[in-house]
Biopython code that builds the backbone (N, CA, C, O; Angstrom):
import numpy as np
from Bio.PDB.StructureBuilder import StructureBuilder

atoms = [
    (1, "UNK", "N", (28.661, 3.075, -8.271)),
    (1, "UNK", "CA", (27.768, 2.770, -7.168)),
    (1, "UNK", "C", (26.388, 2.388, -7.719)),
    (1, "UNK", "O", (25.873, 3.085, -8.593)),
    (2, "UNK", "N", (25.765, 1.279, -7.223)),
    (2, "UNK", "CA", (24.645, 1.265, -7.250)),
    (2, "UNK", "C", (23.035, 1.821, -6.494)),
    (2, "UNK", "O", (23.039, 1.960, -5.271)),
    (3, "UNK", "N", (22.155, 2.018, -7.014)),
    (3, "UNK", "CA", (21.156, 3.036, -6.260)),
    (3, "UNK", "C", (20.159, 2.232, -6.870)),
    (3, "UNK", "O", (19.856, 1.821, -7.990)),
    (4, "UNK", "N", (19.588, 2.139, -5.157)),
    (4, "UNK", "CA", (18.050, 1.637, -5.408)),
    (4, "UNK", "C", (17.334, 3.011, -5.341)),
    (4, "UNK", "O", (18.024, 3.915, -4.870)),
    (5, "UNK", "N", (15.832, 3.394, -5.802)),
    (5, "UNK", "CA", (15.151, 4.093, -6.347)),
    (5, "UNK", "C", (13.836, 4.138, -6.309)),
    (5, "UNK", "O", (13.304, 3.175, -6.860)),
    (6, "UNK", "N", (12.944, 5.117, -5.734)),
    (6, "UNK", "CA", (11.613, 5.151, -5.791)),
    (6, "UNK", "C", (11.178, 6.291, -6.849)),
    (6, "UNK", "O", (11.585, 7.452, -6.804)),
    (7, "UNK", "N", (10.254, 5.751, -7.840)),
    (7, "UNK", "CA", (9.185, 7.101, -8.418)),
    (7, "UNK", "C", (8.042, 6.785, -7.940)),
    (7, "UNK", "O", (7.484, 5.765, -7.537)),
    (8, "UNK", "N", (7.723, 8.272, -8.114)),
    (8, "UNK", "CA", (5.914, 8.188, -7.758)),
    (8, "UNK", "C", (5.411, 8.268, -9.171)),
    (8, "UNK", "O", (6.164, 8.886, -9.923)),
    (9, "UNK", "N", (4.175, 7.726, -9.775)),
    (9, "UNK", "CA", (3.807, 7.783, -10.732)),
    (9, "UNK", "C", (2.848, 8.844, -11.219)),
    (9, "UNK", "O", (2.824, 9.843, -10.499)),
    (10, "UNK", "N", (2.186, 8.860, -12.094)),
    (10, "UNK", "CA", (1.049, 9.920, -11.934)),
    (10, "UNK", "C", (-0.205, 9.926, -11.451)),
    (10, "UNK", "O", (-0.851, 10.923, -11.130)),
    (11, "UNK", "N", (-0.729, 8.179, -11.376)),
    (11, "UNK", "CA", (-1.635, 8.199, -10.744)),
    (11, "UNK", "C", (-1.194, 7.717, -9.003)),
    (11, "UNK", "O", (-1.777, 7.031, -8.163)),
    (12, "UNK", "N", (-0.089, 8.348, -9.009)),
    (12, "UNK", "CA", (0.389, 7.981, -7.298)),
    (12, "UNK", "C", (1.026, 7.073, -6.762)),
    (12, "UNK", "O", (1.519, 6.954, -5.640)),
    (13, "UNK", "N", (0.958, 5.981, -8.260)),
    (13, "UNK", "CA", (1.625, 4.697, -7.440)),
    (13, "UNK", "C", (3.005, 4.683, -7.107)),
    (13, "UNK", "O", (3.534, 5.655, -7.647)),
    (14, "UNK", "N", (3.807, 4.026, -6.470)),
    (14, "UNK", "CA", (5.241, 4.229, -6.383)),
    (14, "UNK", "C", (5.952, 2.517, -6.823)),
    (14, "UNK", "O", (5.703, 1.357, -6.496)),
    (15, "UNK", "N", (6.896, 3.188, -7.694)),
    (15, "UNK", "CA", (8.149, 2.066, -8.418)),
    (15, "UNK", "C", (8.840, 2.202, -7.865)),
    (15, "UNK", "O", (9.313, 3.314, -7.628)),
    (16, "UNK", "N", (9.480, 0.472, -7.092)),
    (16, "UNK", "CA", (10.988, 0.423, -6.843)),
    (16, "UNK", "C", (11.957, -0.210, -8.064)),
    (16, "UNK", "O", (11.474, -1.124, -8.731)),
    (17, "UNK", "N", (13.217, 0.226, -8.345)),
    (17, "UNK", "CA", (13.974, -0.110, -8.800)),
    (17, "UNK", "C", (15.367, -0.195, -8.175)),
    (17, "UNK", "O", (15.425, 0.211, -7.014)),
    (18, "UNK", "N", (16.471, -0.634, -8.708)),
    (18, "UNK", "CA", (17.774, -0.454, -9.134)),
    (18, "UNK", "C", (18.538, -0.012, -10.452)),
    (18, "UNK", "O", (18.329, -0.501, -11.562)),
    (19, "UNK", "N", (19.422, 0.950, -10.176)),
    (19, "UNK", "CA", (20.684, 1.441, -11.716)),
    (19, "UNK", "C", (21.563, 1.762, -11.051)),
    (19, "UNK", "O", (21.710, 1.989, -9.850)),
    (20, "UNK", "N", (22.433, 1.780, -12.278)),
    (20, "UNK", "CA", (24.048, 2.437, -11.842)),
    (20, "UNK", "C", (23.407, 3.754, -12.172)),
    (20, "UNK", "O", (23.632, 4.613, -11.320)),
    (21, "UNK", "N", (22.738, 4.102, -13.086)),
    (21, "UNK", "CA", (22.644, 5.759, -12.722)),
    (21, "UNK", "C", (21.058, 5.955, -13.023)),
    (21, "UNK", "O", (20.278, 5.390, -13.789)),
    (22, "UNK", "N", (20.955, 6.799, -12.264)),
    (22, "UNK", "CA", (19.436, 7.412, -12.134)),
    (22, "UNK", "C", (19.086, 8.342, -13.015)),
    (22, "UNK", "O", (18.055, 8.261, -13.683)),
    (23, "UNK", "N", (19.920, 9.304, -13.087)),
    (23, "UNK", "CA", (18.844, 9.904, -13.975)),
    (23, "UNK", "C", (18.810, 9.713, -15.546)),
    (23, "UNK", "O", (18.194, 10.407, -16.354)),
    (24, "UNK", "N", (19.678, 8.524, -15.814)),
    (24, "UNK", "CA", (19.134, 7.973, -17.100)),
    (24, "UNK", "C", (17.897, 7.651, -17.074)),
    (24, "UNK", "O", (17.012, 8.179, -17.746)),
    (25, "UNK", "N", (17.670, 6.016, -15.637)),
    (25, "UNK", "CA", (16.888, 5.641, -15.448)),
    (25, "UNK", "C", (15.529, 6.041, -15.344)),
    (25, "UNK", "O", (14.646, 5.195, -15.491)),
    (26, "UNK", "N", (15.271, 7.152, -15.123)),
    (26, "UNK", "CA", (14.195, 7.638, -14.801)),
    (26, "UNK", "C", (13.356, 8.849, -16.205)),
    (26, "UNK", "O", (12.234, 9.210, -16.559)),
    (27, "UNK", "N", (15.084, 9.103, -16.641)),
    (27, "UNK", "CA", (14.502, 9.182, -18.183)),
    (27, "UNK", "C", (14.186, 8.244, -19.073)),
    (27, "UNK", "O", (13.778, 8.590, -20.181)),
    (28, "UNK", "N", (14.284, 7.275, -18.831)),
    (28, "UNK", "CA", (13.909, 6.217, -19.939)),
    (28, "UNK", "C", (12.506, 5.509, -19.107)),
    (28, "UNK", "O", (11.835, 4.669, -19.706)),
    (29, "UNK", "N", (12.193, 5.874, -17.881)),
    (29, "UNK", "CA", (11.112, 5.283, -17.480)),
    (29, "UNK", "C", (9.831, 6.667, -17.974)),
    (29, "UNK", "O", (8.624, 6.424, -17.955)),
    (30, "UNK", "N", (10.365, 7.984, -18.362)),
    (30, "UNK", "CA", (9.345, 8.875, -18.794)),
    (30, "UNK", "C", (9.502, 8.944, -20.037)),
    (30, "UNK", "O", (8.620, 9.717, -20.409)),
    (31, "UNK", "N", (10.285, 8.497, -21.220)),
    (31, "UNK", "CA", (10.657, 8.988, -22.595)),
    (31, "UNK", "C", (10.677, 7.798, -23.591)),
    (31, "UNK", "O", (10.551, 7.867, -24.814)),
    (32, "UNK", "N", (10.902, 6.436, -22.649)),
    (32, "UNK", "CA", (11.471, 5.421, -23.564)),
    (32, "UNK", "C", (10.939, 4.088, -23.413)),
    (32, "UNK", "O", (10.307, 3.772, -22.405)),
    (33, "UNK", "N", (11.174, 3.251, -24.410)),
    (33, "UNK", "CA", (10.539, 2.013, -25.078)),
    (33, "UNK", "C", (11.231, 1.202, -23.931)),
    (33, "UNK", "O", (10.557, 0.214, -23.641)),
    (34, "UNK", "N", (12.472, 1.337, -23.133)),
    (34, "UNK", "CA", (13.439, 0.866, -21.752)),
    (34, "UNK", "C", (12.790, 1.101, -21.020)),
    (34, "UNK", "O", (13.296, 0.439, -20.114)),
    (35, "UNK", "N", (11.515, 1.815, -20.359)),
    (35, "UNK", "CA", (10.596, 1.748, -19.248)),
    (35, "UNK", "C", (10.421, 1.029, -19.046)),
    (35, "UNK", "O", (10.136, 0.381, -20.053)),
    (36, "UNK", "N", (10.307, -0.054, -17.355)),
    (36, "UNK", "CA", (9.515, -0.970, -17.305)),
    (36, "UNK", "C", (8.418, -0.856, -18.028)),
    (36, "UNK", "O", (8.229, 0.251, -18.534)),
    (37, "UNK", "N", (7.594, -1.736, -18.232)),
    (37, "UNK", "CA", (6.272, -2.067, -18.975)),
    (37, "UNK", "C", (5.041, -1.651, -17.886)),
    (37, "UNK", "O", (3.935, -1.228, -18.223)),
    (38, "UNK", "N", (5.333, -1.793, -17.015)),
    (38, "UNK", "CA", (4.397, -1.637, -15.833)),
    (38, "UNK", "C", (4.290, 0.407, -15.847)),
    (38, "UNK", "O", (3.223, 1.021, -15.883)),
    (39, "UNK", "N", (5.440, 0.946, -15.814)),
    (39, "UNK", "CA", (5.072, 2.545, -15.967)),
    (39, "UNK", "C", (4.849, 3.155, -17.213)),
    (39, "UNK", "O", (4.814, 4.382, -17.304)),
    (40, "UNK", "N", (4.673, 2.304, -18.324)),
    (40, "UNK", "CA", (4.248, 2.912, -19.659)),
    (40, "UNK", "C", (2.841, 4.062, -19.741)),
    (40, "UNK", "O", (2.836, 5.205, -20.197)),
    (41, "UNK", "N", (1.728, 3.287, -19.132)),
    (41, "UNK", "CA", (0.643, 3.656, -18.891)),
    (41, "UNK", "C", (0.839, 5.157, -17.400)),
    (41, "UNK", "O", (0.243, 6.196, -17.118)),
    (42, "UNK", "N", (1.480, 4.734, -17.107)),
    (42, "UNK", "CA", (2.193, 5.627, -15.722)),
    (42, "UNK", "C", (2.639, 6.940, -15.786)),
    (42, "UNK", "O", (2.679, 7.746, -14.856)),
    (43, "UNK", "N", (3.031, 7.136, -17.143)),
    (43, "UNK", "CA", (4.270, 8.671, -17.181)),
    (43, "UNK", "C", (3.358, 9.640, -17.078)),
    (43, "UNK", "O", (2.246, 9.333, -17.505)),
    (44, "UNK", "N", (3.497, 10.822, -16.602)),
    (44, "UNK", "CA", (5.135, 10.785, -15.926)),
    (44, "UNK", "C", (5.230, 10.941, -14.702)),
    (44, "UNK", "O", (4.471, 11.596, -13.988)),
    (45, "UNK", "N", (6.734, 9.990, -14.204)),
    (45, "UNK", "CA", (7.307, 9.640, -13.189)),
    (45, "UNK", "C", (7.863, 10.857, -12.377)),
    (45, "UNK", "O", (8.050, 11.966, -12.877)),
    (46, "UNK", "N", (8.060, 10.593, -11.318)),
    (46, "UNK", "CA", (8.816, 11.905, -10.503)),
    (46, "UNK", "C", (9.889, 10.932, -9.322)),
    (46, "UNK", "O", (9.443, 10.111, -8.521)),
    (47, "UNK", "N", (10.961, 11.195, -9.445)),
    (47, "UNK", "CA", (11.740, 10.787, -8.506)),
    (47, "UNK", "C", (11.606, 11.443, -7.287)),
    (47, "UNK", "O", (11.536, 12.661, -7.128)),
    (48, "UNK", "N", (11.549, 9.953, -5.819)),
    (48, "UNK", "CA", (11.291, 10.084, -4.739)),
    (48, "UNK", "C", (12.320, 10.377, -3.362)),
    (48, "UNK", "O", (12.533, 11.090, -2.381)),
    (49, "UNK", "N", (12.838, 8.967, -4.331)),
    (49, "UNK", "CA", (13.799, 8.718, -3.195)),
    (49, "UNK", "C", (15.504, 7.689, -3.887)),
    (49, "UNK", "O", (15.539, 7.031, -4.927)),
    (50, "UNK", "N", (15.875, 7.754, -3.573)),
    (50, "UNK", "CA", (17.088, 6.802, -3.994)),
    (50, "UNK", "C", (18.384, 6.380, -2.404)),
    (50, "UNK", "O", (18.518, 7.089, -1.407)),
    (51, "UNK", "N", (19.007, 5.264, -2.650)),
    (51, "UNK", "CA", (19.788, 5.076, -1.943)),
    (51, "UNK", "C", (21.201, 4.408, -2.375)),
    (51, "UNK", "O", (21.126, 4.316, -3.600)),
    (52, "UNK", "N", (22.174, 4.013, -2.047)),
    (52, "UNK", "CA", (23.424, 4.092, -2.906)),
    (52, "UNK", "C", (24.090, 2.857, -2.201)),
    (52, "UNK", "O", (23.838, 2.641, -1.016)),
    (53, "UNK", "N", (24.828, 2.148, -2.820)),
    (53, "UNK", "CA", (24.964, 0.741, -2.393)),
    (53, "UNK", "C", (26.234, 0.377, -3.354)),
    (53, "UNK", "O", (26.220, 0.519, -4.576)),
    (54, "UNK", "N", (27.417, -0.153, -2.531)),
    (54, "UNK", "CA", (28.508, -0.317, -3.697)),
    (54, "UNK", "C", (28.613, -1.331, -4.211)),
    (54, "UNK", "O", (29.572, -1.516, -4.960)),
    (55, "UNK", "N", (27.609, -2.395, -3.976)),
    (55, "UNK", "CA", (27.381, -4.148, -4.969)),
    (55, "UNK", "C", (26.218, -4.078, -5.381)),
    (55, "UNK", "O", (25.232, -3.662, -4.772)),
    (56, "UNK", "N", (26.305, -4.570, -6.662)),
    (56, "UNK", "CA", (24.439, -4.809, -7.095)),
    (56, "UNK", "C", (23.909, -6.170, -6.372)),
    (56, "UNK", "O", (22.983, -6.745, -6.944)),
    (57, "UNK", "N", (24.351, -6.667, -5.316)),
    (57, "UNK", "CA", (23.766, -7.612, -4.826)),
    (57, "UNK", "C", (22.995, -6.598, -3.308)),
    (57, "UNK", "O", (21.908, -6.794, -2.764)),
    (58, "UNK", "N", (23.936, -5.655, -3.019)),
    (58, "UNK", "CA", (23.474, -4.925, -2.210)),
    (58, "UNK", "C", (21.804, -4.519, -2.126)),
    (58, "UNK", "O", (20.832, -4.860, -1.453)),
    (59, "UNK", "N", (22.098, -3.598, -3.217)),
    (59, "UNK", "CA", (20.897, -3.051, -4.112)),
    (59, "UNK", "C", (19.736, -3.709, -3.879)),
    (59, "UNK", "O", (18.726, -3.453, -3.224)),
    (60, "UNK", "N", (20.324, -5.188, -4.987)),
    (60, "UNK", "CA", (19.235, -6.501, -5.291)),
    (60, "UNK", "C", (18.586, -6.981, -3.408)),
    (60, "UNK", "O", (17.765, -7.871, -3.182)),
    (61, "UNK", "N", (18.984, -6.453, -2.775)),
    (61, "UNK", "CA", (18.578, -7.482, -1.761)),
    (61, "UNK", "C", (17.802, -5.827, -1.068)),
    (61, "UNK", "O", (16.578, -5.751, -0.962)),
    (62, "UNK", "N", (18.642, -4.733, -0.694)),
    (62, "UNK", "CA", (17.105, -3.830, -0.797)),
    (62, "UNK", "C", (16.257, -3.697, -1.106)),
    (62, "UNK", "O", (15.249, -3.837, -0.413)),
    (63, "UNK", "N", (16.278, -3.248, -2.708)),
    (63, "UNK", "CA", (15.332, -3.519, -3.639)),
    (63, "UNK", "C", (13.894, -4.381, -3.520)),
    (63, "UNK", "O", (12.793, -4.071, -3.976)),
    (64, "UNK", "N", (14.286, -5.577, -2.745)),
    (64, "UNK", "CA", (13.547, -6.785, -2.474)),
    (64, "UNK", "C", (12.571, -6.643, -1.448)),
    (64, "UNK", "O", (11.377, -6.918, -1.332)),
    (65, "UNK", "N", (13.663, -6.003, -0.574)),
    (65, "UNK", "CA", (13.045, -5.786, 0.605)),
    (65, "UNK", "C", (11.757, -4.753, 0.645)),
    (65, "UNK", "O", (10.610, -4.825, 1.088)),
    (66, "UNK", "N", (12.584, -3.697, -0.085)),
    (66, "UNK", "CA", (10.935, -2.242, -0.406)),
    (66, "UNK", "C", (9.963, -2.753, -1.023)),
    (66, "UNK", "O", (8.795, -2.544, -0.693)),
    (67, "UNK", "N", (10.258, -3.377, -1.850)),
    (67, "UNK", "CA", (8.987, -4.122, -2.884)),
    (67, "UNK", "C", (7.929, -4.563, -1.983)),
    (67, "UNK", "O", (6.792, -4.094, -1.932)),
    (68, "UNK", "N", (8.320, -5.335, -1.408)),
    (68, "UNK", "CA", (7.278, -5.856, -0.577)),
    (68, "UNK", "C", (6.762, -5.575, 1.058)),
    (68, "UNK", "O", (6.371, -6.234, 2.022)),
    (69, "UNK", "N", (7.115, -3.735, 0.585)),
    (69, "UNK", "CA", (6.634, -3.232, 1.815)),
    (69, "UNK", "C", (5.055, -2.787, 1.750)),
    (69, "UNK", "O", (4.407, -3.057, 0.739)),
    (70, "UNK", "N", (4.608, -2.277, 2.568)),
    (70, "UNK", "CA", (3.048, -1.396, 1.932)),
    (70, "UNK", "C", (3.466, -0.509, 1.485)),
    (70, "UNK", "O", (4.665, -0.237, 1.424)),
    (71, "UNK", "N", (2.355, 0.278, 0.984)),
    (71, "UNK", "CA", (2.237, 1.360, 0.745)),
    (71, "UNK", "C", (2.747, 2.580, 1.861)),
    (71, "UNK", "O", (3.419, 3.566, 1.561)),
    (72, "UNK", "N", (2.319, 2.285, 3.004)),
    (72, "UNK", "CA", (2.321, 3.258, 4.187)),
    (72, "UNK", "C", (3.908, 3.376, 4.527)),
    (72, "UNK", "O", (4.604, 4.376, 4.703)),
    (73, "UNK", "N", (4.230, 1.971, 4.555)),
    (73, "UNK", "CA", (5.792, 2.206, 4.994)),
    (73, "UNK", "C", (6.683, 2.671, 3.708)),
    (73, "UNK", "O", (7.570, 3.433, 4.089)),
    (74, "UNK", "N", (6.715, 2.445, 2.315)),
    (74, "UNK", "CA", (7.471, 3.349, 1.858)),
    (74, "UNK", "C", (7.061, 4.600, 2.097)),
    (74, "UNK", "O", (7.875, 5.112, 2.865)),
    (75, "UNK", "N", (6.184, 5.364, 1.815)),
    (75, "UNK", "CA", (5.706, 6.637, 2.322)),
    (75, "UNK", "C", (6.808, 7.075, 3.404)),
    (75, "UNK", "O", (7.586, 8.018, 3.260)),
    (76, "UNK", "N", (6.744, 6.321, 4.381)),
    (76, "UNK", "CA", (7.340, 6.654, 5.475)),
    (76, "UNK", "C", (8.941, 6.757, 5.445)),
    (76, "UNK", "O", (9.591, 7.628, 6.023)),
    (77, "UNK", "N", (9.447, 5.733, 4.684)),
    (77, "UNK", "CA", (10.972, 5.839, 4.270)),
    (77, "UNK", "C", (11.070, 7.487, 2.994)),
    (77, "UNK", "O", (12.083, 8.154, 2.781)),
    (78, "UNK", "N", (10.167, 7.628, 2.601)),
    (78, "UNK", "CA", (10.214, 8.626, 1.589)),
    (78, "UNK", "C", (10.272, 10.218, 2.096)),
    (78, "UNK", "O", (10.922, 11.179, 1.684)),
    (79, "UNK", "N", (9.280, 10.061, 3.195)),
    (79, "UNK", "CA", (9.218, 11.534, 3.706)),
    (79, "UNK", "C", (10.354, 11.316, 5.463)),
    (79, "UNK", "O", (10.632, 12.008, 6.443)),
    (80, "UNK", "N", (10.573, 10.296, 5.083)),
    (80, "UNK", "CA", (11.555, 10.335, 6.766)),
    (80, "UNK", "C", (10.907, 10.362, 8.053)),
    (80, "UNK", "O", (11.458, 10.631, 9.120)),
    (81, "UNK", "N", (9.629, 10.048, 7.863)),
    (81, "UNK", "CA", (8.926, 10.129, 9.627)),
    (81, "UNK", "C", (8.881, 9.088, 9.726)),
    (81, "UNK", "O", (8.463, 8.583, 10.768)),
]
sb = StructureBuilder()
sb.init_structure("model")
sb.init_model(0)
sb.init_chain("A")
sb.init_seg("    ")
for serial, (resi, resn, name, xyz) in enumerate(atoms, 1):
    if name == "N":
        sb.init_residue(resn, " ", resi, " ")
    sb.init_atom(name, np.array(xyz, "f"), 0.0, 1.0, " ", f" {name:<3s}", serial, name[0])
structure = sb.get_structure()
């Protein structure tokens, strides 16, 4: 299965992604040279949220969609209000 994925960073910001598995992912976004480049400066990460999707086109087209939400509305997908 595929899972799209939110961290919060340390200075607050929040990353969307996609993986087949998360908690690699999220170890290599706090431990490893495989971090996006964008959370290097970032660690460490804390996982938010994730969702599960059985095509990576699935994913890819969520994924897309959160990216270019605000700030306020992931918040809002994150805590569920």
């Amino acid at each position: 299965m595929w899972h799209v994925y939110i961290v919060e960073c340390i200075d607050l910001s929040l990353y969307t992604g996609i993986t087949l598995d998360v908690d690699r992912r999220v170890k290599e976004h706090n431990h490893s040279a495989k971090s996006a480049k964008s959370l290097r400066y970032k660690r460490p990460v804390r996982l938010v949220h994730t969702e599960m999707f059985k095509t990576h086109s699935e994913a890819a087209r969520r994924e897309y969609e959160i990216k270019h939400w605000k700030r306020e509305e992931k918040l809002k997908l994150i805590t569920g209000a």
